[in-house]
N, C-alpha and C positions, 0 to 999 in steps of 0.2 A: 068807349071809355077804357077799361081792361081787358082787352078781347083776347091776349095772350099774356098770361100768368105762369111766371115757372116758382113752382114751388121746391126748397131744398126741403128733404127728409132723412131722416138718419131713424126714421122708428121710435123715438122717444118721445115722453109724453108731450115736451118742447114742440117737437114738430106733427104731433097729431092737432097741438091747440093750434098751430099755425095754417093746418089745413085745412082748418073750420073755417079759419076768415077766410083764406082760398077759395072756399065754396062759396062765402057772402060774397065776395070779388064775382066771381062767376057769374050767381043769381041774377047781380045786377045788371048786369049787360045781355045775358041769356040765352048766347050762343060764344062764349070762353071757350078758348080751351087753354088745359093745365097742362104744363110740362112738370113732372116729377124727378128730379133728380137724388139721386142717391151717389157721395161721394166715399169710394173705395181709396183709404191712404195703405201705406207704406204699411204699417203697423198693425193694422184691420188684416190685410190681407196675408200678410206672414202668420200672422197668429191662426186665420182661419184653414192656411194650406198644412199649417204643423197640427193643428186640432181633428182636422178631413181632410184626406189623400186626395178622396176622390172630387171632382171637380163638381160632379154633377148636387155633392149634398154640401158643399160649400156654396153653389148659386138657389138649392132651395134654403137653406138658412137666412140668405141674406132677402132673399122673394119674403119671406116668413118677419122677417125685422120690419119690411115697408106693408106688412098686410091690415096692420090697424089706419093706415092713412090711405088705401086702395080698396078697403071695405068700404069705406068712405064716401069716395069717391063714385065708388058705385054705386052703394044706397042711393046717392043722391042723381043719381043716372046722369053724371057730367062724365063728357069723353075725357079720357088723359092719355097722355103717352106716358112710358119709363122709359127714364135713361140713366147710364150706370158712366161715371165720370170714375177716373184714377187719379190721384194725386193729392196732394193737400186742400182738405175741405173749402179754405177761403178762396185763393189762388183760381183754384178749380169750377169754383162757382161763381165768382167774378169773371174769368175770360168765358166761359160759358152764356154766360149772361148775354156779356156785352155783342158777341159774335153773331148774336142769336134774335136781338135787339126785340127782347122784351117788352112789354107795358110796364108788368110790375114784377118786383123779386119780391116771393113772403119766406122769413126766414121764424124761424122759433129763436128765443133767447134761450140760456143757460142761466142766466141769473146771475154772471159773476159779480163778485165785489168789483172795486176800483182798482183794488190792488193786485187783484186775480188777473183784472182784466189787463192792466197796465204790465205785467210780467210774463202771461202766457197772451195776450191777446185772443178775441173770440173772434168767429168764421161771423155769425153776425154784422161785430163793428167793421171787419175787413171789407165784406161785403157791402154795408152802407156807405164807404168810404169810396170803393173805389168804382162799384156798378154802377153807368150811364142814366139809366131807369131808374123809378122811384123804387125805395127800397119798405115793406112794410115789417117791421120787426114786433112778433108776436110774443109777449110776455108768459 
């Protein structure tokens, strides 16, 4: 059924609920495996190299942002891999996706309004719109 599941995470509560149905995905087939990705933009990563010089506590920070969705993960003793993508979140995780050819994408929501969404658009809808594979969008 979903025997490869890539899950986007950014660390927020958004994407810790998304890595719970991740696990249910898993469960059900019983030998899943999860792809975790973590997408590094433009904006993330300036901020992070002017905040930490040094390279090495700018990649534990960002380890420490995915540790509540890789606790997880491991509680539940499901294998994963990490992977760390550059660029803008939707973009990014759509050609990742597709390259990659998935079973399923689970993304967490944001919750925007209509109008939020319609003005900045969300890595979510982009993601539903343009990923090959079913897309599960966690509220």
């Amino acid at each position: 059924m979903f025997k490869r599941i890539l899950l986007a995470s950014d660390g927020s509560d958004h994407s810790v609920r998304a890595a719970k149905k991740a696990v249910d995905l898993a469960r059900l087939n019983g030998d899943s495996e999860i792809t975790v990705v973590y997408v590094v933009d433009g904006q993330t990563s300036k901020e992070d190299i002017l905040h930490h010089a040094d390279q090495t506590l700018v990649e534990g920070k960002r380890k420490a942002r995915l540790q509540p969705v890789t606790d997880l993960l491991e509680k539940e003793n499901l294998g994963y891999k990490l992977e760390k993508l550059h660029g803008e979140p939707g973009p990014a995780i759509v050609d990742y996706a597709n390259k990659n050819q998935f079973d399923v994408v689970v993304v967490g929501s944001r919750g925007l309004n209509g109008l939020q969404e319609m003005v900045l658009g969300s890595v979510s809808h982009k993601v539903a719109k343009r990923v090959k594979a079913p897309v599960l969008i966690v509220k």
